[in-house]
C-alpha positions, 0 to 999 in steps of 0.5 A: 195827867191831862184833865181833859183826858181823866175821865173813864170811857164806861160805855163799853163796861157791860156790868149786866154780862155774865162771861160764865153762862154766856148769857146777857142779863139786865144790865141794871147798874150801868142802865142806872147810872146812863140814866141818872139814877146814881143810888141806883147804880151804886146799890146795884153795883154793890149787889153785883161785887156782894155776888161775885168778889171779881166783878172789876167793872162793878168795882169801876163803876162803883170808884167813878160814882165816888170820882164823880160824887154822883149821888154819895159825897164826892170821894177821891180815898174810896174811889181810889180804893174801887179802881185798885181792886179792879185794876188789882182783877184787869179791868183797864179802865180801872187801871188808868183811873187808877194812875190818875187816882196816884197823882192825885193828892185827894186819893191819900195815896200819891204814887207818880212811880206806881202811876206811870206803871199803870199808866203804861199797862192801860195804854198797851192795852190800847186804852185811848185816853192812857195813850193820849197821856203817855204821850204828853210824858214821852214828848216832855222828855225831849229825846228824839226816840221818844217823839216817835213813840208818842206819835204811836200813842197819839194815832191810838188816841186819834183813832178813839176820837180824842180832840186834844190828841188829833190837835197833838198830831197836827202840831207835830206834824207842823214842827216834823218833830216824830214825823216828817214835817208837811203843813198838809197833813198837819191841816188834815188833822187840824181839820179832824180835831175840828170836827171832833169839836176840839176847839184850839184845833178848830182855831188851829185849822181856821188860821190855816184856812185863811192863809192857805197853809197847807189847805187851800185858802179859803177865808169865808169857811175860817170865818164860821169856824172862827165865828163857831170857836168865838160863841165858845169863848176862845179868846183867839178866835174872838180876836180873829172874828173881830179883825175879820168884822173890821175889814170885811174879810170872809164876812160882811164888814161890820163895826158894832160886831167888831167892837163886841168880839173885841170886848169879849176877847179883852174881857179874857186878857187879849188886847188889841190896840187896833180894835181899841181905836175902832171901838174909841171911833164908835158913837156913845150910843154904837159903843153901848150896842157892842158892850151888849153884845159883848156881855151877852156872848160873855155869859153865854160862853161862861155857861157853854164851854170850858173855855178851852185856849189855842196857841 
């Protein structure tokens, strides 16, 4: 299952609620743990799942504070045990944390068949997330039926706002696999996942932007996306801002710039024999600037992002 995609939307968990009367009460676990208070949450919950044995969104938020180890040892067999009994009383959240909970070896109690069941059930209810991940498991399939139906998952984890999905439907629609095949709507939802701040998408969608496929060509808007997706870590995009510094294409030329983005992009394994020659051109004083530069941008990265990679 899809790591970026694993963790649990609590925002919409209302633990204060009671359904019966009616009637909101001080949502004190969920404000507790909004506000970092995880003992408190966590002490709270359990009062709540002490007065009502059918709370699953206590139960939830009691199995993400043990996910998560927030405030207690971070553990994935008790965690695991909170989201069953919630899924086990149709909370979805639960029952997707659940099925990652199954394939994950850590939880003691690996079940990828059960998994995929449940993994099914939170999306036909219309989780975001399971929808996303289903996804994955029916294009890995490979049948033509199945790129359809992914396609239906994905729009409702597109709808939600999930990066990784809005990227999913550009390339499909690049490729017409699920979909027809249009550069034009494969660059509209590049630039969606863009600005939902999936980073390969931003990429993606600046790649375009320069050379006018499916949107038109505009190279000094690729070069603040690649500028943007660069300060993030994307080697891509670090190599791209490089070869755009070194000609002067969207930007104002610049040597020293160009080295460092290039170090900084060789730095995570992508080389360029081009900009190799540039930086071996420079003055040993130039040169120091650029590896500055660059260690600057490298640990500036390592701190800010997860150091996400496009194709």
């Amino acid at each position: 299952m899809n790591r970026t995609c694993r963790g649990l939307v609590l925002a919409g968990l209302l633990l204060g609620t009671t359904a019966a009367a009616g009637a909101a009460e001080p949502d004190l676990a969920y404000g507790a743990y909004q506000a970092g208070h995880y003992r408190r949450a966590l002490d709270e919950a359990l009062k709540r799942v002490e007065a009502d044995n059918n709370d699953a969104a206590a139960m939830t938020l009691l199995g993400e504070i043990y996910r998560l180890g927030l405030g207690v040892p971070e553990s994935q067999r008790i965690a695991t045990e909170w989201y069953d009994r919630a899924a086990a009383r149709g909370d979805i959240n639960a029952a997707y944390a659940l099925a990652s909970a199954l394939l994950d070896e850590r939880s003691g109690k690996r079940d990828p068949e059960r998994a995929g069941t449940l993994l099914r059930k939170a999306a036909a209810a219309g989780h975001p997330a399971a929808n996303y991940n289903l996804a994955l498991a029916l294009l890995a399939t490979g049948k033509e039926e199945d790129d359809k139906r992914a396609v239906s998952c994905l729009e409702i984890a597109a709808n939600a706002g999930i990066g990784d999905a809005l990227m999913a439907l550009g390339i499909l629609a690049k490729q017409g696999r699920g979909l027809p095949q249009s550069e034009a709507k494969a660059a509209e939802w590049m630039a969606k996942a863009s600005q939902a701040g999936n980073v390969p998408g931003e990429v993606e969608y600046a790649i375009m932007l320069f050379n006018g496929t499916g949107v038109a060509k505009d190279e000094t808007a690729a070069a603040k996306l690649f500028l943007r997706a660069a300060n993030q870590g994307n080697p891509i995009a670090q190599n791209r801002l490089a070869r755009l510094y070194q000609s002067g294409r969207g930007i104002a030329p610049d040597s020293i710039e160009a080295a460092a983005w290039h170090l900084a992009a060789r730095a995570r394994g992508l080389d360029d024999a081009g900009l190799d020659q540039l930086f071996d051109r420079l003055s040993h004083e130039q040169q120091g600037r650029a590896a500055a530069l660059a260690a600057t941008r490298i640990e500036g990265a390592a701190l800010t992002s997860p150091g996400q990679t496009s194709k």
